[in-house]
N, CA, C and O of each residue as an XYZ file, in Angstrom:
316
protein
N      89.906    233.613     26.777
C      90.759    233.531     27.936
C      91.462    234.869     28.126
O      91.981    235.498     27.204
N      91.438    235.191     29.209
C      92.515    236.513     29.892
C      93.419    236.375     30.808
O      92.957    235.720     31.743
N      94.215    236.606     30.932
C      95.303    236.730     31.735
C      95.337    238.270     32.375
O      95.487    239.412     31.941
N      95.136    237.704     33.512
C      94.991    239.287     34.489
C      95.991    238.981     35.211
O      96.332    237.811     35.385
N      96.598    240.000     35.731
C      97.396    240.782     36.770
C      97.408    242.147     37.506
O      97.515    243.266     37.004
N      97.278    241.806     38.790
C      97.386    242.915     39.663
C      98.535    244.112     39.413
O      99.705    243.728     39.410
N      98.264    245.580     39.196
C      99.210    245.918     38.987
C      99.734    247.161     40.046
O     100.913    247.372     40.332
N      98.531    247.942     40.563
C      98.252    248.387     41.675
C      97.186    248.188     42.462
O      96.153    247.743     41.961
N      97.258    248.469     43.753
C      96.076    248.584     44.725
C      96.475    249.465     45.850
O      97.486    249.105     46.453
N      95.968    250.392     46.196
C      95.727    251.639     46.999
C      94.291    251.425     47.754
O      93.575    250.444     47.556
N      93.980    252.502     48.655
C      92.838    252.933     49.404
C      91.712    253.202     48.178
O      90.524    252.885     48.135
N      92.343    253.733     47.444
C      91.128    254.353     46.172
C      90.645    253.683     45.295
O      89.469    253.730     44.933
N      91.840    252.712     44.686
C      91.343    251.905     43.701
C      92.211    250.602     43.324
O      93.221    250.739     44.014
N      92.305    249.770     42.812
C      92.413    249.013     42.194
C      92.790    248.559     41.129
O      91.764    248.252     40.522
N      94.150    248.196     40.188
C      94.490    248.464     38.579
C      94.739    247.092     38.496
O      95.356    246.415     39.319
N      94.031    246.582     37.064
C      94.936    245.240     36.416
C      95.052    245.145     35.135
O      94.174    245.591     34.396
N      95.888    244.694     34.781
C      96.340    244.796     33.318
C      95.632    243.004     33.325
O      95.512    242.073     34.122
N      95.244    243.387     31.596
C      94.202    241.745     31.017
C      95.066    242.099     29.525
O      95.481    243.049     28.861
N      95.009    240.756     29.537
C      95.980    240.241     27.843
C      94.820    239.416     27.618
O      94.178    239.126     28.628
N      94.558    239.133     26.902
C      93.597    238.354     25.962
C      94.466    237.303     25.139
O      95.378    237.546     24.348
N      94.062    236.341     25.446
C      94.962    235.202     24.803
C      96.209    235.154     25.492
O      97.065    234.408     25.016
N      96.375    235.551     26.120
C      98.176    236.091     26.443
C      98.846    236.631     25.483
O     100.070    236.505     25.490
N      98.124    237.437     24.323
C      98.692    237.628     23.061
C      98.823    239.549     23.389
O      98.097    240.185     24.153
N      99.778    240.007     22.682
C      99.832    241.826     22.582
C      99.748    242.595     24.071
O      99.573    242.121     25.194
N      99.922    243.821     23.669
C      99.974    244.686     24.646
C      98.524    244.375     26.095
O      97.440    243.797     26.025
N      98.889    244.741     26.689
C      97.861    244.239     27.511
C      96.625    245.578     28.123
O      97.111    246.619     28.565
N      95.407    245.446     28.094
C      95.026    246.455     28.348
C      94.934    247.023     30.062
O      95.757    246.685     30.912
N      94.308    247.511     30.201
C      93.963    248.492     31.639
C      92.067    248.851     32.330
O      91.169    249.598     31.941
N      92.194    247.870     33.473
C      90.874    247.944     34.195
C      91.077    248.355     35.575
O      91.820    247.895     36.443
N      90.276    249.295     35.585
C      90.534    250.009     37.325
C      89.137    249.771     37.999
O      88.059    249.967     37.438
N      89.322    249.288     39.373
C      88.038    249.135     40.146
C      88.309    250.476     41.291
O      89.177    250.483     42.164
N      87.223    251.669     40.984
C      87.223    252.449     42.009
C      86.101    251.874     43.172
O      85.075    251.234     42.940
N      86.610    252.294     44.438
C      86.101    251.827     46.006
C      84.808    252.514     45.455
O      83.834    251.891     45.032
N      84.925    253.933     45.514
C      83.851    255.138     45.700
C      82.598    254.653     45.117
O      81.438    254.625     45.528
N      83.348    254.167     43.716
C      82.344    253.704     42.573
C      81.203    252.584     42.931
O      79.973    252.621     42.959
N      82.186    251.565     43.192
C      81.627    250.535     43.196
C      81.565    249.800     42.299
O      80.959    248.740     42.455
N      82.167    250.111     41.062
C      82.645    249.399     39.686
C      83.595    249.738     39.246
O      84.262    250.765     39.379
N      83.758    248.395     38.385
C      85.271    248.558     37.015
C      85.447    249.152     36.296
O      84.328    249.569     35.997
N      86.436    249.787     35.394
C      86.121    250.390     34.560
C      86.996    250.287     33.320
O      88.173    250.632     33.432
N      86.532    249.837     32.116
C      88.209    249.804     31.652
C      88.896    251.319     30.620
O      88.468    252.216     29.894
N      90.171    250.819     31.168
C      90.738    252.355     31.126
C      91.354    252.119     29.757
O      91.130    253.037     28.969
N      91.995    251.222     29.337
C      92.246    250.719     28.071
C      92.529    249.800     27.528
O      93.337    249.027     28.043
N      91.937    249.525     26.215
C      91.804    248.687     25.629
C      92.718    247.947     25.147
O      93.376    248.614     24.347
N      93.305    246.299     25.280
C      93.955    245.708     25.010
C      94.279    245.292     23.745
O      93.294    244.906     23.115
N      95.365    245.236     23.133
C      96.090    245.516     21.250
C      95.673    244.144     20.768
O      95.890    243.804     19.606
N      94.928    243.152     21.861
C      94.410    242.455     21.126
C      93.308    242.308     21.485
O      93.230    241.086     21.612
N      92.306    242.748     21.764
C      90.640    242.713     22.066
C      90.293    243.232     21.229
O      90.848    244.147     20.621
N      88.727    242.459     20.930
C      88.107    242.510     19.714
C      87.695    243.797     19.640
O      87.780    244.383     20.719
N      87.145    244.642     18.448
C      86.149    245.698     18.515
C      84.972    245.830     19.288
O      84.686    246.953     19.707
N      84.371    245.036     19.500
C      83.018    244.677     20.496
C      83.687    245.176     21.810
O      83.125    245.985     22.549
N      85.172    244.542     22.114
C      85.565    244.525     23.520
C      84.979    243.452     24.599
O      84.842    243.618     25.811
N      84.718    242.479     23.933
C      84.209    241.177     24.607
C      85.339    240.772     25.981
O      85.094    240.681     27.184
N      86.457    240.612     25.323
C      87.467    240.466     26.560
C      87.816    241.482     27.607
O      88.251    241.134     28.705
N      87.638    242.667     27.294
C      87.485    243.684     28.121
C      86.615    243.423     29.060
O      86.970    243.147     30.206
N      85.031    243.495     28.582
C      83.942    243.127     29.373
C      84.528    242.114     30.612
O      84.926    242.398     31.742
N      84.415    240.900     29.955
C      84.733    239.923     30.763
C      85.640    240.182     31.813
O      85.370    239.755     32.935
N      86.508    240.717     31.643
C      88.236    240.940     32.722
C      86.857    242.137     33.745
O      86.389    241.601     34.749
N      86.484    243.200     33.506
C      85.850    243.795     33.688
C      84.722    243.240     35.251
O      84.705    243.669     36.405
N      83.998    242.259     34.638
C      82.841    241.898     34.922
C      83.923    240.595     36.298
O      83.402    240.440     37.402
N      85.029    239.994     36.056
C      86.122    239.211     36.634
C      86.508    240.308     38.372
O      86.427    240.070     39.577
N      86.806    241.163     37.758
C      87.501    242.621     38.817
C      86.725    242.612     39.590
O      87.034    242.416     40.765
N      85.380    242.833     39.189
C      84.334    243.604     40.870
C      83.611    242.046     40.850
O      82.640    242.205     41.590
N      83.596    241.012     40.509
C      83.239    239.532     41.455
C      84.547    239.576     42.527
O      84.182    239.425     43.694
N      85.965    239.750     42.351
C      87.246    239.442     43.171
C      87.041    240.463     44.089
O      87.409    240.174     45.227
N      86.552    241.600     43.935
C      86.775    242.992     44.516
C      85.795    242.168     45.948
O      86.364    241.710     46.939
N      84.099    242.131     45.719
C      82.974    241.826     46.288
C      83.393    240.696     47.036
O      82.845    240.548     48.128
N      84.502    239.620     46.583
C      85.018    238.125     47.411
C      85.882    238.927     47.799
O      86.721    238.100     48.154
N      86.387    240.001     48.033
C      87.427    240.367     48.849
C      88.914    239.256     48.734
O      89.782    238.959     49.554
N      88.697    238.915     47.477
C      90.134    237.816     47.224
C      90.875    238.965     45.350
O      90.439    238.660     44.240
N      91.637    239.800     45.490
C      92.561    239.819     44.796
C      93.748    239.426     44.427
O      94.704    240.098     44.815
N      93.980    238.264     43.604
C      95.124    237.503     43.188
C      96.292    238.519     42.424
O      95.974    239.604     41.934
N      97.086    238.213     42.415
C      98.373    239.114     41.883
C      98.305    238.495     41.017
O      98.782    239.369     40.294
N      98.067    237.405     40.098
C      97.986    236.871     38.770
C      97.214    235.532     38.555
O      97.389    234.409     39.030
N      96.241    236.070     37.618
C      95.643    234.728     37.123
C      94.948    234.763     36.106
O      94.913    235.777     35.409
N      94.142    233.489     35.766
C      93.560    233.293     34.351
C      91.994    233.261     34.270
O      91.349    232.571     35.060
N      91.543    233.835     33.537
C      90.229    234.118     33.577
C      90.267    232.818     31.728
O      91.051    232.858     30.780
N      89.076    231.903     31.982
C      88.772    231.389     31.138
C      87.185    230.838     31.189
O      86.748    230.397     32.253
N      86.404    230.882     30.068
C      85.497    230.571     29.594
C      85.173    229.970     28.647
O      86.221    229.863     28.010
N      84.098    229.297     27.886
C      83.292    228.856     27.142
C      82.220    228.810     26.427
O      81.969    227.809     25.755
């Protein structure tokens, strides 16, 4: 589970901070326009070494970006 939040959004890009578990510092994923993808900028004090939750928040950003629906806060959960 992640807990994302919107933290900026501009013409250029896109920032959200993802907590993993809702636990520790939270990391940093930016969706650039230009790009066309996410990217994460840093890694959250509690995501695994793999960066599995990263991915995910990641892979979460440019589905919301593409639905043209960015939420100011919500929960990303899986199974």
């Amino acid at each position: 589970m992640n807990k994302l939040e919107l933290k900026e959004y501009n013409d250029v890009y896109v920032r959200y901070l993802y907590t993993p578990e809702g636990k520790g510092e939270p990391g940093e994923i930016v969706y650039y326009f230009s790009d066309g993808a996410a990217k994460l900028e840093k890694r959250a004090e509690e995501d695994t070494a793999i960066g599995r939750y990263g991915y995910k928040a990641t892979r979460k950003i440019e589905e919301c970006v593409k639905e043209n629906n960015l939420p100011i806060k919500f929960t990303q959960a899986w199974y």
